[in-house]
VOZA-715488 format. One record per residue (C-alpha): residue in one letter; x negated, y negated, z negated. Coordinates in nm, 4 decimals. Layout:
N
R aa        X        Y        Z
R  a        X        Y        Z
...
END
This chain:
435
R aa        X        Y        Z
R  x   1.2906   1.4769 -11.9255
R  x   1.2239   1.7587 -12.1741
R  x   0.9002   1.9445 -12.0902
R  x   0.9783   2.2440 -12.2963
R  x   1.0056   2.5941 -12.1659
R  x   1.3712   2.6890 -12.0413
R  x   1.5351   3.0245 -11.9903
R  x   1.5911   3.1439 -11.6309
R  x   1.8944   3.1049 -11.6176
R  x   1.8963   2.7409 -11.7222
R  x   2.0464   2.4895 -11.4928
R  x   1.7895   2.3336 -11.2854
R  x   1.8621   1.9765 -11.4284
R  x   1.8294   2.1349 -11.7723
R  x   1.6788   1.7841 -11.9665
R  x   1.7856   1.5612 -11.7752
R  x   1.9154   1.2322 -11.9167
R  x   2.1307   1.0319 -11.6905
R  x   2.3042   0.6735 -11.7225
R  x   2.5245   0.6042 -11.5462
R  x   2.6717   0.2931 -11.4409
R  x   2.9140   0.3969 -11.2226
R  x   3.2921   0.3385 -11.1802
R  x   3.5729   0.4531 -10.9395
R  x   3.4569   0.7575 -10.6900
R  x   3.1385   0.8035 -10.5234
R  x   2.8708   0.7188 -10.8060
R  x   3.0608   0.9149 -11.0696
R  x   3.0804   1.2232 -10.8034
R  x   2.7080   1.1908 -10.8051
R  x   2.6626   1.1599 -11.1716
R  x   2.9240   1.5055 -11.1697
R  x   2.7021   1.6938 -10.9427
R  x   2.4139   1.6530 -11.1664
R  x   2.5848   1.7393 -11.4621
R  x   2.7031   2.0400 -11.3229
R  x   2.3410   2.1628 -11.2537
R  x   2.2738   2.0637 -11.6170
R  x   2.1897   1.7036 -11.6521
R  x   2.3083   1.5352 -11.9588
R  x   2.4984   1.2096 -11.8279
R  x   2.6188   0.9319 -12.0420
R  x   2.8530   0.7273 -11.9128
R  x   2.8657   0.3286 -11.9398
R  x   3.2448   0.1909 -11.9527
R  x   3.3669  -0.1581 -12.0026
R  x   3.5414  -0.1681 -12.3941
R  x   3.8355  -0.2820 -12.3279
R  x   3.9442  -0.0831 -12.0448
R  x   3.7559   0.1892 -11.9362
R  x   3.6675   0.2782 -11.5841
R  x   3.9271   0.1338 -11.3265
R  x   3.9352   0.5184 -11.2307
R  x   4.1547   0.5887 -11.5479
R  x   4.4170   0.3629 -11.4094
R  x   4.4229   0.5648 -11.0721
R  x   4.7458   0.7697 -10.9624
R  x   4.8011   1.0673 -10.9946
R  x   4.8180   1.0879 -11.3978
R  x   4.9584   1.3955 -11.6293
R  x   5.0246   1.3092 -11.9841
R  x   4.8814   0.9654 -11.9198
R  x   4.5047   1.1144 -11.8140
R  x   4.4465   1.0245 -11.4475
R  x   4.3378   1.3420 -11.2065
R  x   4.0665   1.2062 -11.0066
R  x   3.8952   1.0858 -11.3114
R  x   3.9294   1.4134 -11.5433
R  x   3.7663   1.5990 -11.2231
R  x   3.4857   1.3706 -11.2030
R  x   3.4100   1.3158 -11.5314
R  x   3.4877   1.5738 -11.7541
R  x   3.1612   1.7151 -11.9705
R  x   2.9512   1.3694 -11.9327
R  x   2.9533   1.1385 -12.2717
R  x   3.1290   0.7796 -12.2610
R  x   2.9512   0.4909 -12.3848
R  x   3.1012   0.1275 -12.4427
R  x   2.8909  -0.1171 -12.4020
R  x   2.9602  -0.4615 -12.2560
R  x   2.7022  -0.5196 -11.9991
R  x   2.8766  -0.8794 -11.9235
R  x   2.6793  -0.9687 -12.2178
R  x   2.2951  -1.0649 -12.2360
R  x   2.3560  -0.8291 -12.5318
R  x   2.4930  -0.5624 -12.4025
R  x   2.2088  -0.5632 -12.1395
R  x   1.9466  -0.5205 -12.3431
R  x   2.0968  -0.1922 -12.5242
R  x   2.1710  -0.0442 -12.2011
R  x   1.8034  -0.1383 -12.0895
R  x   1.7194   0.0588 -12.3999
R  x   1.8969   0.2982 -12.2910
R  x   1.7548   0.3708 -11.9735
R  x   1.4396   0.3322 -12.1161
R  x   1.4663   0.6418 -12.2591
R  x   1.6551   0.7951 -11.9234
R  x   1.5200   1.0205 -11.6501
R  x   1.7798   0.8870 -11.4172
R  x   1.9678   0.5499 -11.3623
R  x   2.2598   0.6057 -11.1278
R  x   2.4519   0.2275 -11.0526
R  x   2.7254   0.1333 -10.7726
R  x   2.7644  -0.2283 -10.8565
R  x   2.7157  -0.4716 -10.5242
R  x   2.3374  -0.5541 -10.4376
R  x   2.1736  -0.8053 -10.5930
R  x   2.3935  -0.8052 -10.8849
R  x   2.1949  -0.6024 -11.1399
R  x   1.8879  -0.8003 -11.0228
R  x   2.0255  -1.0926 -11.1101
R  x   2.0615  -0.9706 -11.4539
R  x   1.6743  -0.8970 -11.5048
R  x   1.7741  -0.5003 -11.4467
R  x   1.6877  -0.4377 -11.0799
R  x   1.4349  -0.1513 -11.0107
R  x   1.1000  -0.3457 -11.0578
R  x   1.2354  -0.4655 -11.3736
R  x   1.3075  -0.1364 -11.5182
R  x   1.0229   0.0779 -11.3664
R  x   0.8161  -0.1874 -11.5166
R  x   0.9252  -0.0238 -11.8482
R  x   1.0016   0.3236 -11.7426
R  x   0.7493   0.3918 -11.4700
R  x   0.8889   0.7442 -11.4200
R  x   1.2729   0.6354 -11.4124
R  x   1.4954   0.7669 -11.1089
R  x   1.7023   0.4602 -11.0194
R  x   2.0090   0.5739 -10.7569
R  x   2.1966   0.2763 -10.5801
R  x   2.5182   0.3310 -10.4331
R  x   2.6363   0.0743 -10.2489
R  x   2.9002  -0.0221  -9.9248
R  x   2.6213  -0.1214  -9.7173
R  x   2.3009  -0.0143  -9.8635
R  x   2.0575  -0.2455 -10.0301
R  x   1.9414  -0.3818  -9.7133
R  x   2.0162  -0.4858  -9.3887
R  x   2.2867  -0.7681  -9.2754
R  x   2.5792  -0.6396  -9.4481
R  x   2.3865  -0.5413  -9.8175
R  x   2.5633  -0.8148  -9.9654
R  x   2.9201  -0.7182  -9.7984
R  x   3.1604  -0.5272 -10.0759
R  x   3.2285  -0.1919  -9.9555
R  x   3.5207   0.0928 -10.0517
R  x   3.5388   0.4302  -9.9022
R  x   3.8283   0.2917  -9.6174
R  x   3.5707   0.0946  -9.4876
R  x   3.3062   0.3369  -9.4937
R  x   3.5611   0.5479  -9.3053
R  x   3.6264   0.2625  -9.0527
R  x   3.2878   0.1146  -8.9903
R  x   3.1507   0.4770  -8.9797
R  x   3.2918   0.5655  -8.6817
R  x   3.5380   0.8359  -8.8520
R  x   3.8669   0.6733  -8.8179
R  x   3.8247   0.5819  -8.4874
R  x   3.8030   1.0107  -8.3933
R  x   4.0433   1.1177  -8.6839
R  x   4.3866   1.1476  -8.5472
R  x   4.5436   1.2695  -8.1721
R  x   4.4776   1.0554  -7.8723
R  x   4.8724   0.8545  -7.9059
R  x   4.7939   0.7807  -8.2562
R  x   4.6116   0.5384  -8.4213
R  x   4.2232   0.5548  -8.5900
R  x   4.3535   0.7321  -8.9341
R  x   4.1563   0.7443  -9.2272
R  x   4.1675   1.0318  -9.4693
R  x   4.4001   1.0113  -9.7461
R  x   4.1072   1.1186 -10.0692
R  x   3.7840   0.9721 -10.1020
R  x   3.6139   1.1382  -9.7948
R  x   3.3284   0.8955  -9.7839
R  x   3.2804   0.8530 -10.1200
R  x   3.2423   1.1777 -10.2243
R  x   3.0146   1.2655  -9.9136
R  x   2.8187   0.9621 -10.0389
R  x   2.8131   1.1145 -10.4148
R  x   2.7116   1.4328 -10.3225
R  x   2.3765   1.2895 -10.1044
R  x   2.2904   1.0414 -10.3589
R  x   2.2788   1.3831 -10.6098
R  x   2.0337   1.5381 -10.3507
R  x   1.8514   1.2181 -10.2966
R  x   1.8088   1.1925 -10.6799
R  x   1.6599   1.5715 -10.6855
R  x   1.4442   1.5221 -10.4297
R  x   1.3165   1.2058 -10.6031
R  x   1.2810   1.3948 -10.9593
R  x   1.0973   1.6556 -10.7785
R  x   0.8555   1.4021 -10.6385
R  x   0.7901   1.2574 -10.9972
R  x   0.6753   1.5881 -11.1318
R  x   0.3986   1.5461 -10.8139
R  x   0.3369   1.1922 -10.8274
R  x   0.4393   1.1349 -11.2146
R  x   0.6119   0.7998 -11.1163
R  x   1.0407   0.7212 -11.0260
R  x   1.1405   0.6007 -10.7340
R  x   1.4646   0.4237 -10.5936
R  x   1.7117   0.6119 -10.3889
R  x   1.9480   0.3854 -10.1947
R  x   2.2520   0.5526 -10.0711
R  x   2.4954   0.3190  -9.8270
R  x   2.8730   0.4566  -9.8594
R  x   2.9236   0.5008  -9.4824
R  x   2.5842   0.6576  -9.3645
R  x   2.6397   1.0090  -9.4709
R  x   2.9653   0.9633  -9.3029
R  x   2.7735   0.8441  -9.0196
R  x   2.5359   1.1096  -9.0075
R  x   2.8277   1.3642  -8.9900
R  x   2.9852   1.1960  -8.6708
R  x   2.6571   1.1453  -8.4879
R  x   2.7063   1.3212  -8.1954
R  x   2.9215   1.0471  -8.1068
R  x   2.6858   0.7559  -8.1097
R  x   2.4080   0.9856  -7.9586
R  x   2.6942   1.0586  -7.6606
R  x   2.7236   0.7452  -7.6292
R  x   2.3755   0.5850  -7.6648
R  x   2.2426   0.8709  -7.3918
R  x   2.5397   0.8946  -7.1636
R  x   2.7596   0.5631  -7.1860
R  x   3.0547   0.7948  -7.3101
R  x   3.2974   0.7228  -7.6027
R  x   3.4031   1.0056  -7.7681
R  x   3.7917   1.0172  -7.8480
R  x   4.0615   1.1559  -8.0940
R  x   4.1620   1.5128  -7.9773
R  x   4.4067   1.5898  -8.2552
R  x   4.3020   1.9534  -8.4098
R  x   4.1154   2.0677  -8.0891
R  x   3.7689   2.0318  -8.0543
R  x   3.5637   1.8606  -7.8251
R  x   3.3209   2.1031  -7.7957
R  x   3.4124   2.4422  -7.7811
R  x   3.8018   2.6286  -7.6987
R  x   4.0163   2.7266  -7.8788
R  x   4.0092   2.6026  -8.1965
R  x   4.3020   2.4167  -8.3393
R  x   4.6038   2.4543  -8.6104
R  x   4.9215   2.6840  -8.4960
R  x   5.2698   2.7393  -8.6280
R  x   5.3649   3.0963  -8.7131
R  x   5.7206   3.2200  -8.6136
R  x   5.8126   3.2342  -8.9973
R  x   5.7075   2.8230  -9.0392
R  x   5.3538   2.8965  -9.1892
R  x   5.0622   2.7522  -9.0892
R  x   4.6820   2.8868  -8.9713
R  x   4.3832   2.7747  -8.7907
R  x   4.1310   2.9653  -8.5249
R  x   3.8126   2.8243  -8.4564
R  x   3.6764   3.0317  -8.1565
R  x   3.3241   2.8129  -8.1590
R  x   3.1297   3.0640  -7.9829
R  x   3.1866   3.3220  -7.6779
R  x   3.1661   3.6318  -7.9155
R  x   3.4661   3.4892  -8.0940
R  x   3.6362   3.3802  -7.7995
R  x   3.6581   3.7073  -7.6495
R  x   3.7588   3.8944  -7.9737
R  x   4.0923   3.6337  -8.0346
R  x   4.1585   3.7643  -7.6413
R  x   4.1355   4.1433  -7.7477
R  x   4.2621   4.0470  -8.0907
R  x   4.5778   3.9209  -7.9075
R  x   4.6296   4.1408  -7.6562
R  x   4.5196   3.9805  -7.3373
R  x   4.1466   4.1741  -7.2295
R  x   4.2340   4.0048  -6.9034
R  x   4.1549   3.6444  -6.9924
R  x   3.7674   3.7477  -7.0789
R  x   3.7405   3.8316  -6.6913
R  x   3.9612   3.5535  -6.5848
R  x   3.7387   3.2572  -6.4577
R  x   3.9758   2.9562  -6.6273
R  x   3.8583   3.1276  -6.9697
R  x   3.5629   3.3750  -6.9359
R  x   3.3077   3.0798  -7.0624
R  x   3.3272   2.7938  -7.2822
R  x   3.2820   2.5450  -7.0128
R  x   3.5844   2.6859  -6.8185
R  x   3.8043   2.7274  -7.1585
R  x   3.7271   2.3296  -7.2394
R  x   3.8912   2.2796  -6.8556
R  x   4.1685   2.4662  -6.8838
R  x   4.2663   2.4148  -7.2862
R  x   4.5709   2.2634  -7.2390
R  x   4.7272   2.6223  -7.0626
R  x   4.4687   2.8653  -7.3279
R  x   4.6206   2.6679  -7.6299
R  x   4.9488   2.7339  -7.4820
R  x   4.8648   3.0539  -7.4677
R  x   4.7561   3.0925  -7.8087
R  x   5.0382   2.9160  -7.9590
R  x   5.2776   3.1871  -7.7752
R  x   5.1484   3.4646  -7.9343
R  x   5.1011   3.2895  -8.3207
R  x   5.4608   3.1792  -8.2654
R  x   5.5800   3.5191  -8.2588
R  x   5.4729   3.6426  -8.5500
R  x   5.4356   3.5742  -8.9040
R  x   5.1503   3.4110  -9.0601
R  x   5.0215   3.6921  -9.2845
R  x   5.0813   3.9160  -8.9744
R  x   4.8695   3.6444  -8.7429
R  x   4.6111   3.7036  -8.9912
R  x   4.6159   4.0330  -9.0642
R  x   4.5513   4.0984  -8.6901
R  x   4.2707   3.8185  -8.6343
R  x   4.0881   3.9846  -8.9791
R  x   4.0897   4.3015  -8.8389
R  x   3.9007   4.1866  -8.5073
R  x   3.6987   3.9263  -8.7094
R  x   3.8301   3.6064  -8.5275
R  x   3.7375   3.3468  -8.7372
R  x   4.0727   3.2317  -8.9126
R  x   4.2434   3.0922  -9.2240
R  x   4.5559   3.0156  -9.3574
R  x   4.6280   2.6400  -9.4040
R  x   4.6301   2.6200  -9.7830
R  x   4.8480   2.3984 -10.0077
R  x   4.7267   2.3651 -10.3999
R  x   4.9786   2.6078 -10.4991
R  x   4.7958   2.8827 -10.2487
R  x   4.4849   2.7612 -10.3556
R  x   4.5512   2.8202 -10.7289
R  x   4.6375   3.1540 -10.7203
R  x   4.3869   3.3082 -10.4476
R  x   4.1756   3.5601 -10.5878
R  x   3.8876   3.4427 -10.3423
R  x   3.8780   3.1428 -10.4845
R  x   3.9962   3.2348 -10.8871
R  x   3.6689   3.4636 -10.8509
R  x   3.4425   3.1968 -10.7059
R  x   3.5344   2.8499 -10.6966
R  x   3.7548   2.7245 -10.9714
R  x   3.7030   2.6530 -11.3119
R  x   3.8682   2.5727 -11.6635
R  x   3.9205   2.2514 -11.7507
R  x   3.8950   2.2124 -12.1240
R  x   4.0189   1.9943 -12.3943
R  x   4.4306   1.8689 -12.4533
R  x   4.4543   1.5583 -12.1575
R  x   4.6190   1.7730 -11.9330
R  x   4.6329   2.1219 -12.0888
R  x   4.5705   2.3914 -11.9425
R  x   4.4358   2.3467 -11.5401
R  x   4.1488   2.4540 -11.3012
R  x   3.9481   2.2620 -11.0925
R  x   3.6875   2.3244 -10.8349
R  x   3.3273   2.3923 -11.0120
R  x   2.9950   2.2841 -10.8640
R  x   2.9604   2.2723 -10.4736
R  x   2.7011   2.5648 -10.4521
R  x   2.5674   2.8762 -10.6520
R  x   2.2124   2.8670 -10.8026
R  x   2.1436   3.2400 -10.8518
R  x   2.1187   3.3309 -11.2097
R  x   2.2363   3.0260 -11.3316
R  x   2.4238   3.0197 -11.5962
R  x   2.8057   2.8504 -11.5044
R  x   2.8698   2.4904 -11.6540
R  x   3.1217   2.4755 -11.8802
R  x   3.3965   2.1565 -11.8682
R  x   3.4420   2.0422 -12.1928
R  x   3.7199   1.8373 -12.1286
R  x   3.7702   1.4331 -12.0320
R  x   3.6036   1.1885 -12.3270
R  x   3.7657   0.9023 -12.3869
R  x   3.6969   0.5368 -12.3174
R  x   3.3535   0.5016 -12.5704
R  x   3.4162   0.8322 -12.7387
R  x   2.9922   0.8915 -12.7997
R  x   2.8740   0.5104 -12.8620
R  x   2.7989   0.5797 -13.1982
R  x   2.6468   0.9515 -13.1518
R  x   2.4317   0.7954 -12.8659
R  x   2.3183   0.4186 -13.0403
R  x   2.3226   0.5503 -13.3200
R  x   2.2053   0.9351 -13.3371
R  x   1.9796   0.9180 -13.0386
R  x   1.8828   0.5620 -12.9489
R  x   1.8376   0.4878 -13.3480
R  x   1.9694   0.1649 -13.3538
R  x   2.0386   0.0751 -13.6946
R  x   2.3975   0.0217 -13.9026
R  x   2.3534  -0.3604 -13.9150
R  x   2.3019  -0.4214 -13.5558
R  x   2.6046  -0.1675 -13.5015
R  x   2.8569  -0.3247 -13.6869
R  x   2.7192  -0.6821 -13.5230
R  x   2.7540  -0.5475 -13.1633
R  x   3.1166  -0.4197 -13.2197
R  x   3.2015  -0.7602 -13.4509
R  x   3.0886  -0.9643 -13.1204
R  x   3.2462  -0.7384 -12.9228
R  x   2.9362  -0.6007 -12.6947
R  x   3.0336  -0.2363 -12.7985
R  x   3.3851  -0.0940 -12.8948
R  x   3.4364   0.1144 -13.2353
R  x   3.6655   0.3473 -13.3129
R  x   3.7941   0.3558 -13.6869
R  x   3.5550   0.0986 -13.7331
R  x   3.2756   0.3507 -13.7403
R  x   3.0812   0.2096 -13.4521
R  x   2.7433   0.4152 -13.5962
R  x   2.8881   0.7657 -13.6339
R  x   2.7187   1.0240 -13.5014
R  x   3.0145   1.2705 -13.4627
R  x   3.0896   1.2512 -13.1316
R  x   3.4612   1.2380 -13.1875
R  x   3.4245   0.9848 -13.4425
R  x   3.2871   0.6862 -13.2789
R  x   3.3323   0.4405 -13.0360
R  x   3.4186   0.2250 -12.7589
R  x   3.3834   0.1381 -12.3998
R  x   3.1686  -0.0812 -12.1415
R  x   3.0392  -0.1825 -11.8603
R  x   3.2169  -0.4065 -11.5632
R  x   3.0294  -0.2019 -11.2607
R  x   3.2119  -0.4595 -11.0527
R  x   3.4153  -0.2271 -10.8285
R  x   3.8129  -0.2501 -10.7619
R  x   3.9122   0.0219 -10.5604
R  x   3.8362   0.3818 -10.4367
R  x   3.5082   0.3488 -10.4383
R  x   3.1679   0.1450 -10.4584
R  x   2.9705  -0.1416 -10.4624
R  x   3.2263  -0.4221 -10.4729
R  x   3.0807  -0.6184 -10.7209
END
């Protein structure tokens, strides 16, 4: 990590050297979130195909979408780390790293003489992030795990969904990114305790207990009172109304009256004073009786009206409300144009935004998306230009084939110039640790 002074209004990961050995969803979102605060991240793919994440559907002009959005700005790297080869130059690699982020299954990297002793033994200050279906313990550690069964085993599936349908699980990588975006904080925290302590640590992220965390209530219901918790659909099962409605003119919007002070302005909001006084609805207890009848009521009233009207009404008596957004709404809201999204660079899928980082640093400067690299595009400018490994050994690795070149030129240093691709993480689906 680079001990140099940095401006102000740096990025707070400013110096930050990352490997990652990552492939598919949830380690790549973390390796994402801490480029976006400034980390540089260098990628590890497998020569001669890339991350399985390229493969994934949706594509445009051949470049798949989930994998632009995770990995656009960090630096690909092919090296073969099937190889005893291969391993060492990674191990040099991350030698030289502040952070190791990895998703392969447990026990695998140890058994290749790169587990965490192994490399803090050589990099006593090195950040080592393990994502993983099951964690790196307990009975299951060894178990492969994707985000579907983080989303099953997690409790999630089992609430997701109304009570005549069956457990549903989310169609996007809900767990896995959940799981990215901890193991990113995880890894902070644990750089912040190295500038105390002056040694790395390991952070061991399990895909399904973030998930878990999120839908606690339900095992502390249960574990205090005996009670399962069930699917309700859009309402809550805490707190009336809340839910999704269908305006007269087809469009779509959602309330969430979560507390009495909201509750009583959707009643003035839509005309009915009477209901605060009325005992069915005047407190939350009374609304969760009687929410069959109140979401009745509500759905009268957003039926006969448009949605922008709907809206327009519940803004003016600050309900808390939003229209249900498709992409298209998304793209061209000037909330969000403002805010939220971002250019993504470079010619794999022209010209398109994306969402940026998850939160705003104050006076940091904004990360910019370079565009997606492809498979190996920096092996020479990092083996060669940074690592220092010499021509000779270059042109051996890529003759053997433990690294990829591109043009033959495995020891450029322009980053467009050289390459190749590398690592099997071991992973064959949406997510993690399958290895």
């Amino acid at each position: 990590m680079a001990t140099d002074t940095v401006p102000s209004d740096a990025r707070p990961l400013a110096g930050v050297r990352v490997i990652e050995l990552g492939s598919m969803y949830a380690a790549p979102t973390t390796g994402r979130m801490l480029r976006d605060f400034g980390a540089d991240v260098v990628k590890v793919e497998d020569p001669s195909a890339g991350d399985f994440a390229r493969q994934w559907q949706p594509a445009h002009n051949g470049t798949a979408i989930g994998f632009a959005r995770l990995n656009s700005g960090k630096r690909s790297v092919g090296i073969d780390l099937r190889t005893p080869r291969g391993r060492e130059v990674v191990t040099r690699l991350i030698d030289e790293a502040d952070v190791l982020i990895e998703n392969f299954r447990p026990g695998r990297l140890e058994s290749w003489g790169m587990g965490y002793d192994d490399l803090a033994a050589r990099n006593p200050r090195l950040v080592m992030t393990r994502v993983s279906g099951f964690g790196q313990t307990g009975p299951y550690r060894e178990r492969p795990g994707f985000g579907t069964v983080a989303e099953t085993a997690s409790g999630y599936a089992f609430l997701n969904g109304w009570p005549e349908t069956p457990p549903t699980a989310p169609p996007f990588g809900f767990a896995d990114s959940i799981a990215g975006i901890s193991a990113a904080f995880g890894t902070a925290m644990a750089l912040y305790r190295r500038e105390l302590s002056g040694h790395g640590s390991e952070v061991d992220v399990a895909l399904y207990e973030p998930l878990m965390f999120i839908l606690g209530d339900a095992v502390l219901n249960y574990t205090s009172s005996g009670t399962i918790m069930q699917r309700h659909g859009n309402a809550s099962g805490a707190a009336s109304p809340r839910g999704i409605y269908q305006a007269g003119d087809g469009g779509w919007l959602s309330i969430a009256a979560s507390n009495q002070a909201i509750a009583m302005r959707l009643f003035d909001a839509m005309g009915k004073a009477e209901l605060k006084t009325d005992e069915r609805y005047a407190t939350n207890t009374a609304r969760m009786a009687n929410n069959d009848a109140l979401q009745a009521i509500v759905r009268e009233w957003i039926g006969a009206r448009s949605r922008d009207e709907a809206l327009a009404i519940l803004d003016e008596y600050e309900v808390v409300s939003a229209a249900v957004n498709d992409a298209s709404d998304i793209a061209a809201d000037p909330h969000f144009l403002q805010r939220t999204l971002v250019d993504l660079a470079g010619s794999a899928l022209g010209p398109a935004l994306m969402p940026g980082p998850v939160l705003h640093v104050r006076d940091m400067e904004r990360p910019v998306y370079q565009g997606v690299p492809e498979v190996g595009e920096h092996t020479g400018q990092v083996l060669a230009g940074e690592l220092g490994l010499p021509a000779g050994e270059l042109t051996a690795l890529a003759a053997d084939g433990v690294i990829g070149a591109v043009d033959g030129d495995s020891g450029s240093t322009d980053p467009a110039g050289a390459s190749v691709a590398g690592t099997d993480v071991g992973t064959g689906s949406r997510t993690t640790g399958a290895a």
